[in-house]
PLY file of the C-alpha trace (Angstrom):
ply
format ascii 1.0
element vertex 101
property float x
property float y
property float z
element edge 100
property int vertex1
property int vertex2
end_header
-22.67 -6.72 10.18
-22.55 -3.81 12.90
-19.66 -2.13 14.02
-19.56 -3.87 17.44
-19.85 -7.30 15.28
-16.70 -6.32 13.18
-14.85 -5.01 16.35
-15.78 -8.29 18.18
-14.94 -10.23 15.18
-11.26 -8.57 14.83
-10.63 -8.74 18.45
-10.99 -12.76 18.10
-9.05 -12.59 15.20
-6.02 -10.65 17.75
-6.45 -13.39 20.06
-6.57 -16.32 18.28
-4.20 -14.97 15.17
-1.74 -12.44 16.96
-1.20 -13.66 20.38
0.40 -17.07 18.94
1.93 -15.45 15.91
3.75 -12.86 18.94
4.93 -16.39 20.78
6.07 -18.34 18.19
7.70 -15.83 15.94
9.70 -15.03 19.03
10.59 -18.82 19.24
10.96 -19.26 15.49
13.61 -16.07 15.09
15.45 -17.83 18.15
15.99 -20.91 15.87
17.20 -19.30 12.78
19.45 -16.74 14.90
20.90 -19.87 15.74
21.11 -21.51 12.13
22.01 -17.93 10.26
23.10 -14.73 11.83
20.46 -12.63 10.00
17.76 -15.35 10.97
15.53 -12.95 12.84
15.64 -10.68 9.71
15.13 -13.14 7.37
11.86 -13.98 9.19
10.60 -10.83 8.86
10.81 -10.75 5.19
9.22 -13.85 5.04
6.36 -12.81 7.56
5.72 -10.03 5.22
5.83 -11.82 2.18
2.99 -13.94 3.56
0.50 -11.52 4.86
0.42 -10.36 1.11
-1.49 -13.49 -0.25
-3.40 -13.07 2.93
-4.64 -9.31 2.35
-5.64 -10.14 -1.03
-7.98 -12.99 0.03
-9.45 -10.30 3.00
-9.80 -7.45 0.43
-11.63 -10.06 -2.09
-13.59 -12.45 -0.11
-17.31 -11.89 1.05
-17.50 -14.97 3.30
-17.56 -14.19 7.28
-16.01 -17.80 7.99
-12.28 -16.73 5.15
-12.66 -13.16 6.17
-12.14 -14.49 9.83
-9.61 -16.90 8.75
-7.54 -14.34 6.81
-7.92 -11.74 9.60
-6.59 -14.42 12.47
-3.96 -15.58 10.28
-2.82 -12.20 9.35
-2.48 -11.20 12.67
-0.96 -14.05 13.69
1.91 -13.11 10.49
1.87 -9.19 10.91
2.48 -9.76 14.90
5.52 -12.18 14.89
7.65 -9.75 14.02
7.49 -8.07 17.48
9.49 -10.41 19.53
12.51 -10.78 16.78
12.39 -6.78 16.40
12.84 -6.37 20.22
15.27 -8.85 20.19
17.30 -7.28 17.24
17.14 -3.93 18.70
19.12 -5.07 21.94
21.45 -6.39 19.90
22.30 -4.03 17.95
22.59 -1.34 20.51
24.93 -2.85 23.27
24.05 -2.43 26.89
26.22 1.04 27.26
23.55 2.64 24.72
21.04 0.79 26.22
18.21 2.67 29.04
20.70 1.29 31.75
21.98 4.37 34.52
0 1
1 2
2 3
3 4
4 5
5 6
6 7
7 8
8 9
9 10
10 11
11 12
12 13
13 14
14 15
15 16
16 17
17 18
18 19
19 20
20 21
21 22
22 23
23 24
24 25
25 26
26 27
27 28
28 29
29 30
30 31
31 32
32 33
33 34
34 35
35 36
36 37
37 38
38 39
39 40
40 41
41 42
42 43
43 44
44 45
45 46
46 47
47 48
48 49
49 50
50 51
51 52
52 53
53 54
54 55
55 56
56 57
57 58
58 59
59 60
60 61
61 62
62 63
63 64
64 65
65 66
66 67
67 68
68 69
69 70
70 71
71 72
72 73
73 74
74 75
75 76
76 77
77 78
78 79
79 80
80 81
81 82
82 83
83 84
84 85
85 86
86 87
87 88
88 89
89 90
90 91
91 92
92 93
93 94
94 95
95 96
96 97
97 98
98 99
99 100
């Protein structure tokens, strides 16, 4: 494969993988902030735990169709932790330390 092919090939991967992953990890951390009060931290360690597996299948494959599975799905686990990050972050720092005038 070319360059451009791999680039193209990852970008579809972003789309497809880490633009759900982003949403629903959001949506997911919501629920267990609910359910637990570390819920949004305690799906980031289990987002992380996953995309292990994951990387070892990328590094180890040589089949276009699993190596563009793996990179989609890891994506769509390395990118979910945005949202519940962002989230935690204004949390943690009340709105007197926030960028607020």
């Amino acid at each position: 494969m070319t360059a451009t092919q791999i680039g193209g090939w990852i970008a579809f991967g972003t789309i497809t993988g880490g633009l759900p992953g982003t949403l629903l990890g959001g949506i997911l951390a919501d629920k267990l902030k609910k359910k637990y009060a570390g819920g949004r931290m305690l799906l980031t360690s289990i987002l992380a735990l996953l995309c292990v597996p994951v990387w070892i299948i990328l590094l180890y494959t040589n089949i276009p169709a699993v190596q563009f599975f793996s990179i989609a799905i890891l994506l769509g686990l390395a990118l979910a932790w945005l949202g519940p990050a962002a989230a935690d972050v204004n949390d943690l720092a009340g709105p007197n330390l926030r960028g607020l005038q």
